[in-house]
N, CA and C of each residue as an Amber inpcrd file, in Angstrom:
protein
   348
 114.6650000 108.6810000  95.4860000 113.2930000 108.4390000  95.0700000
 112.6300000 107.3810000  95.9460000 113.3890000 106.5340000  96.4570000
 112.9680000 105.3680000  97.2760000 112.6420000 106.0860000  98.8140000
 112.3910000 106.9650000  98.9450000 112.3630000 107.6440000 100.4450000
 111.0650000 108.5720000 100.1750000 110.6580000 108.4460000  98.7650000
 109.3210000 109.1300000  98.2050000 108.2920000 107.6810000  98.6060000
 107.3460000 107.5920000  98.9250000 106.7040000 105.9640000  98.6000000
 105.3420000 106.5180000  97.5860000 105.5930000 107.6030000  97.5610000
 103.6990000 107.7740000  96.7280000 104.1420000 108.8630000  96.1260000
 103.9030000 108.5050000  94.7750000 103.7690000 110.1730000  93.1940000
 102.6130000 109.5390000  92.8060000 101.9320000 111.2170000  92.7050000
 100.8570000 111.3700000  91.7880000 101.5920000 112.1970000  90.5540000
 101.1820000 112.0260000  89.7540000 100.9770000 112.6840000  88.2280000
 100.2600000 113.3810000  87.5090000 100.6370000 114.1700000  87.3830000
  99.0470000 115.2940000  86.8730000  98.8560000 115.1920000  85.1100000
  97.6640000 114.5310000  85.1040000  96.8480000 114.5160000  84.1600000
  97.4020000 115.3140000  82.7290000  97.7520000 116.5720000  83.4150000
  98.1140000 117.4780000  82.6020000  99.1480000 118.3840000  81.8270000
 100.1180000 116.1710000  82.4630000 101.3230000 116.5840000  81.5780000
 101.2750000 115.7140000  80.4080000 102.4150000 115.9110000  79.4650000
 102.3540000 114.9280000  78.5440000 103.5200000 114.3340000  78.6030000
 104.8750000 114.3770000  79.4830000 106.0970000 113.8550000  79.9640000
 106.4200000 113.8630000  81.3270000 107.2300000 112.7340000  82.3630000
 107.0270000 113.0060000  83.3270000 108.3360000 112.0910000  83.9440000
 108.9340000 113.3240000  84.5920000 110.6550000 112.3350000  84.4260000
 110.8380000 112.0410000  85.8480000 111.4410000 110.8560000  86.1350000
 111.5780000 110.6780000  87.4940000 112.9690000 110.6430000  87.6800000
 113.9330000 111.0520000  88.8260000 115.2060000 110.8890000  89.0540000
 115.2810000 109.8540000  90.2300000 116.5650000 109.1730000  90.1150000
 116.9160000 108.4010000  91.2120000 118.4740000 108.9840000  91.6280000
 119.1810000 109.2590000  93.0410000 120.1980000 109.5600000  93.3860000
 120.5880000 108.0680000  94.3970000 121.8310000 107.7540000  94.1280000
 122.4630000 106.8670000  95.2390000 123.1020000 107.1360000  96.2170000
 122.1550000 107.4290000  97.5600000 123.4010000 108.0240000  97.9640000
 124.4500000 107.4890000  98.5580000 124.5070000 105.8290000  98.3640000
 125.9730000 104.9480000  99.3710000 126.6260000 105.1120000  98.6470000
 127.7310000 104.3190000  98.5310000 129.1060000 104.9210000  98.2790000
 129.4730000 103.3490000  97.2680000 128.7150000 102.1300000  97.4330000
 129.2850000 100.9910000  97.0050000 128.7100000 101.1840000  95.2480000
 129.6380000 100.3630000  94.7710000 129.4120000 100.3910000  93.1150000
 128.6460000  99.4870000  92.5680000 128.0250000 100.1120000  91.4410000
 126.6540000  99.3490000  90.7870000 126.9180000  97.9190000  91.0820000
 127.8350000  96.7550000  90.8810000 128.4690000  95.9060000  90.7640000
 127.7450000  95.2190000  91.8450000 128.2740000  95.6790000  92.8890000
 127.9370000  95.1230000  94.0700000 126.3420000  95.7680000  95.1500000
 126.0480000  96.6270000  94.3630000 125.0970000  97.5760000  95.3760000
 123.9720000  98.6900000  94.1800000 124.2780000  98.2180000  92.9960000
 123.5650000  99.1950000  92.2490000 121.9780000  99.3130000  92.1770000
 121.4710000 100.5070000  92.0310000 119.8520000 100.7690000  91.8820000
 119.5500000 101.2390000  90.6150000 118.6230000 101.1580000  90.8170000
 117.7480000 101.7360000  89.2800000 116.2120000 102.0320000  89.5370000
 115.7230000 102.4600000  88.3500000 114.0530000 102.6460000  88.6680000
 113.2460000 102.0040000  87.1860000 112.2780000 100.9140000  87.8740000
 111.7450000 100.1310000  87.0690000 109.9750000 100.6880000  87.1170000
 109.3700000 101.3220000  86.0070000 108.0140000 101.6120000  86.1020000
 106.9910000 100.3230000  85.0550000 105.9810000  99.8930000  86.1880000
 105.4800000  98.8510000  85.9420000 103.8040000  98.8900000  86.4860000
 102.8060000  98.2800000  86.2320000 101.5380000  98.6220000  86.7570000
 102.3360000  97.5210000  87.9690000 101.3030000  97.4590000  89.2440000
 101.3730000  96.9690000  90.3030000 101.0330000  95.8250000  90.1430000
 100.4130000  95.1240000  89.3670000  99.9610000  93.4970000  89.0860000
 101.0430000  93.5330000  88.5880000 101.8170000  93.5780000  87.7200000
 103.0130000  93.3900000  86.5530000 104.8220000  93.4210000  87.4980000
 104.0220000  93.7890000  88.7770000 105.8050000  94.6040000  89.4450000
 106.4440000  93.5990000  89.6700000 105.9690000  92.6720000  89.9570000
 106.8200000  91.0900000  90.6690000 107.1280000  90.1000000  89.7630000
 106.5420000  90.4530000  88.7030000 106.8090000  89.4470000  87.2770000
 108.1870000  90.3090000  86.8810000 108.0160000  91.4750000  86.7620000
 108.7760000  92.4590000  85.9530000 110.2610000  92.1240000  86.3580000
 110.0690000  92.0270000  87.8370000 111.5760000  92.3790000  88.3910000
 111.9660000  91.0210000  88.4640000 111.0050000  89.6510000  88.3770000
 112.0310000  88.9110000  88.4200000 112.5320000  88.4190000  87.0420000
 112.0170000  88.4860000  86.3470000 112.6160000  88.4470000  84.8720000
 113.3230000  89.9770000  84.8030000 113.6700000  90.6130000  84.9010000
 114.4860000  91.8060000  85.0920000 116.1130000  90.8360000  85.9540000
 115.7960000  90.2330000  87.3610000 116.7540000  89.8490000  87.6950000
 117.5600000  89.0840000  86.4160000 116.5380000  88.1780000  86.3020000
 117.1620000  87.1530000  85.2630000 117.8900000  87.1200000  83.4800000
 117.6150000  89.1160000  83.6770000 117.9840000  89.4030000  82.0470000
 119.5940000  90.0300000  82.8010000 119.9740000  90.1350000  84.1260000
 120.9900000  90.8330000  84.1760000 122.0050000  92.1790000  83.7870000
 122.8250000  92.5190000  84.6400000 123.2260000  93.6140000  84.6720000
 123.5670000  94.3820000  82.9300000 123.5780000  93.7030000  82.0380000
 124.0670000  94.1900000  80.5710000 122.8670000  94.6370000  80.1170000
 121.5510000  93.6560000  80.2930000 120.4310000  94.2990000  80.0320000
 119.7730000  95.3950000  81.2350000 120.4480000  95.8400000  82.3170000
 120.2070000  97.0900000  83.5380000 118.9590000  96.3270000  84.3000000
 119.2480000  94.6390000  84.5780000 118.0910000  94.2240000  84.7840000
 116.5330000  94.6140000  85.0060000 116.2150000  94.7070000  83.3510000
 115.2100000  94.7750000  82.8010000 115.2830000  94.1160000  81.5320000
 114.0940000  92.7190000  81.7300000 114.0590000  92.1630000  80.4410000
 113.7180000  93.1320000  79.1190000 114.6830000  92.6680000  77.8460000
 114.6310000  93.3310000  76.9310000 113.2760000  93.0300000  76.3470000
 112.9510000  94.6640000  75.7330000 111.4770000  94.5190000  75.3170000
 110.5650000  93.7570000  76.2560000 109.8980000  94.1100000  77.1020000
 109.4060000  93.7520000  78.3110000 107.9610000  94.5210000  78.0190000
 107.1600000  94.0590000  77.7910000 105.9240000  95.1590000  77.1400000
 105.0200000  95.6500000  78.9030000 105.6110000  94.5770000  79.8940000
 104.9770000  95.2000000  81.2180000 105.7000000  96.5610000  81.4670000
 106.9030000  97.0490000  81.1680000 107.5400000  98.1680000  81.9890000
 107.5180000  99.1930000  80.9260000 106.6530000 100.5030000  81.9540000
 106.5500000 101.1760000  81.0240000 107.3760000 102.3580000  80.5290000
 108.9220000 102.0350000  81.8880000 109.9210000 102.4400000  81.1680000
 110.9180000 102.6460000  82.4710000 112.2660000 102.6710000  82.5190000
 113.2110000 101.8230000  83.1970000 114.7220000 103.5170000  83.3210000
 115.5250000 103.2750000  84.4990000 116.6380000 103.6180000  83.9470000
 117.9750000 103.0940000  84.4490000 118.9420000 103.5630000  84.0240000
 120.2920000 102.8080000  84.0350000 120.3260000 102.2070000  85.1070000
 121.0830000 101.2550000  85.2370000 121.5300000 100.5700000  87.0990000
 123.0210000 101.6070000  87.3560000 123.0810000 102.7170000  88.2260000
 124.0070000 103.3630000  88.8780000 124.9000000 102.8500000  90.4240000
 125.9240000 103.2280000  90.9570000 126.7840000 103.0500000  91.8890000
 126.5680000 104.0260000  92.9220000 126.9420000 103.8650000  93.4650000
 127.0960000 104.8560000  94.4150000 127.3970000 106.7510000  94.2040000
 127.1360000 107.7310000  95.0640000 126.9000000 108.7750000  94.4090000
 126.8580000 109.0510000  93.0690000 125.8850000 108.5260000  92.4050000
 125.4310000 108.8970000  91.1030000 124.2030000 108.6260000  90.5880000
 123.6840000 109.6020000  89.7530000 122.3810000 109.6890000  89.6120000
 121.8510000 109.2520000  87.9610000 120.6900000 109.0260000  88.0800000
 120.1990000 108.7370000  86.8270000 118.4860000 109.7900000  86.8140000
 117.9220000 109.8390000  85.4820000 116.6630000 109.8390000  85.1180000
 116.0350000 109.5020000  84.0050000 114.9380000 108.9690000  84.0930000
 113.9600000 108.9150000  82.8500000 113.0100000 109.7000000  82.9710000
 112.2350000 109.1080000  81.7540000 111.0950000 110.0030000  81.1370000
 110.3360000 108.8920000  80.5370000 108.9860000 109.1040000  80.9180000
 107.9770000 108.7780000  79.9350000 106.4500000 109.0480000  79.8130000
 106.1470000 109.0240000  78.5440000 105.0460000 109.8300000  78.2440000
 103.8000000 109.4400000  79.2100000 103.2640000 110.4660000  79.2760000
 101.9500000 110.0930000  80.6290000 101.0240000 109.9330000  79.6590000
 100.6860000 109.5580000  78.8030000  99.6110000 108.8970000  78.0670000
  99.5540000 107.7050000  78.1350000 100.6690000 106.9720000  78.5720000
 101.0630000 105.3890000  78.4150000 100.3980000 105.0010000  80.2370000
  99.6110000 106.2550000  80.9750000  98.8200000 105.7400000  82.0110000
  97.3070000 105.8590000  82.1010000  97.0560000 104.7240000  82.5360000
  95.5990000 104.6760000  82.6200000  94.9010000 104.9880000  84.1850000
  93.8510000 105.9670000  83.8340000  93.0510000 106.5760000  85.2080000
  92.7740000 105.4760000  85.6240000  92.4160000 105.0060000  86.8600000
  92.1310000 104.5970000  88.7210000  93.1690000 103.0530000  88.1120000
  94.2890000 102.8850000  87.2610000  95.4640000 101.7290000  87.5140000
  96.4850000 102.3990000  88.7500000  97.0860000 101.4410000  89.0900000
  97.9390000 101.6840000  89.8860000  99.5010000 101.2600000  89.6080000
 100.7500000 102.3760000  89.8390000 101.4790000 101.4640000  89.2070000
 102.9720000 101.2950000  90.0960000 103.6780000 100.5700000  89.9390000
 104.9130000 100.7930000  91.3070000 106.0580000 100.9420000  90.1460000
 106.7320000 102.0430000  90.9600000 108.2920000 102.0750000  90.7470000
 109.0750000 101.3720000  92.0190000 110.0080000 100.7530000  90.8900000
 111.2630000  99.6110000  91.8170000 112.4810000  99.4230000  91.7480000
 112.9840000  98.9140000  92.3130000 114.9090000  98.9520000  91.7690000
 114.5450000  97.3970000  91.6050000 114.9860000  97.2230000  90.6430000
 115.1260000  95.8010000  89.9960000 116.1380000  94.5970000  90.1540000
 117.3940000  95.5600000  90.9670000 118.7360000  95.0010000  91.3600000
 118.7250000  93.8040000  92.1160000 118.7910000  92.6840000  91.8240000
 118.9680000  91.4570000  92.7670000 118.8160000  91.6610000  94.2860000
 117.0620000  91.6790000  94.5440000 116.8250000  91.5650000  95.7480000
 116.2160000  92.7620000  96.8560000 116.5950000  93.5580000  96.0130000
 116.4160000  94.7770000  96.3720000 114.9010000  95.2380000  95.8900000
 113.4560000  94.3550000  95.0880000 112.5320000  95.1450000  94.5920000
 111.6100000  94.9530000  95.8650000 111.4800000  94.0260000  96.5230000
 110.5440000  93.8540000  97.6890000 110.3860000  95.1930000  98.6520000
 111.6510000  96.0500000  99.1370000 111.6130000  96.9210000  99.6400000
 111.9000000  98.2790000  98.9890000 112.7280000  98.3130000  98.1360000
 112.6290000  99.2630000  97.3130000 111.7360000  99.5210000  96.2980000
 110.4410000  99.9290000  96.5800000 109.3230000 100.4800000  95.6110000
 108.5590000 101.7040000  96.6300000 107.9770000 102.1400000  95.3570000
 106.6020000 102.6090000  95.7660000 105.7140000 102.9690000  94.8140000
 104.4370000 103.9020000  95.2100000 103.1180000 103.2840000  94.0890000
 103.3120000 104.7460000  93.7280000 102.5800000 104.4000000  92.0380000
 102.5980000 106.1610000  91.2460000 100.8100000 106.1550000  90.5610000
 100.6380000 106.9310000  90.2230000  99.0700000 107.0280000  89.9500000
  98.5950000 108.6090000  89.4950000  98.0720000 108.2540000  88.6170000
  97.3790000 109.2890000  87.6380000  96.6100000 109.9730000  88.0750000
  97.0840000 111.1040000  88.4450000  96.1100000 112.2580000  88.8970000
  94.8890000 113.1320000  88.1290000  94.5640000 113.4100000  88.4960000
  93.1210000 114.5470000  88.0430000  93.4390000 115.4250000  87.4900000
């Protein structure tokens, strides 16, 4: 998903699941990703309190009312996905998906946005 940098979303769903695949080989532990959905003002707050809730919470602070929805931290060849409802986006916001993993959100993102 990190090799995607731009999703649009069509208006005219009412669920909208994103997958992430890893494809290195090192384990969550040492190298794990995830996907953190957040508006773009909210992305740099998100992830660093995300760092700071740690791997038990899939660094993402618990109950975090900025993210509007998160998935597992995975290892190497292995995949994850979420889902969440496209009502929870608002037309011309902008919003970034990120890996939240210690260090990794600066370059691992990109922007998602509500289509027509």
């Amino acid at each position: 998903l990190f090799n995607i940098k731009s999703v649009v979303v069509p208006k005219s769903c009412t669920r909208f699941a994103m997958t992430l695949k890893h494809t290195g080989k090192m384990p969550k532990s040492s190298m794990g990703h995830n996907i953190v959905l957040t508006t773009t003002a909210d992305a740099n707050a998100a992830a660093a309190d995300g760092m700071k809730a740690g791997v038990a919470a899939e660094y993402v602070k618990p109950g975090d009312p900025r993210v509007i929805g998160f998935s597992k931290v995975i290892g190497g060849g292995e995949s994850t996905t979420f889902d969440f409802e496209v009502a929870k986006l608002k037309p011309g916001t902008e919003y970034t998906y990120l890996c939240s993993f210690p260090g990794h959100s600066v370059i691992m993102r990109g922007v998602l946005k509500l289509g027509s």
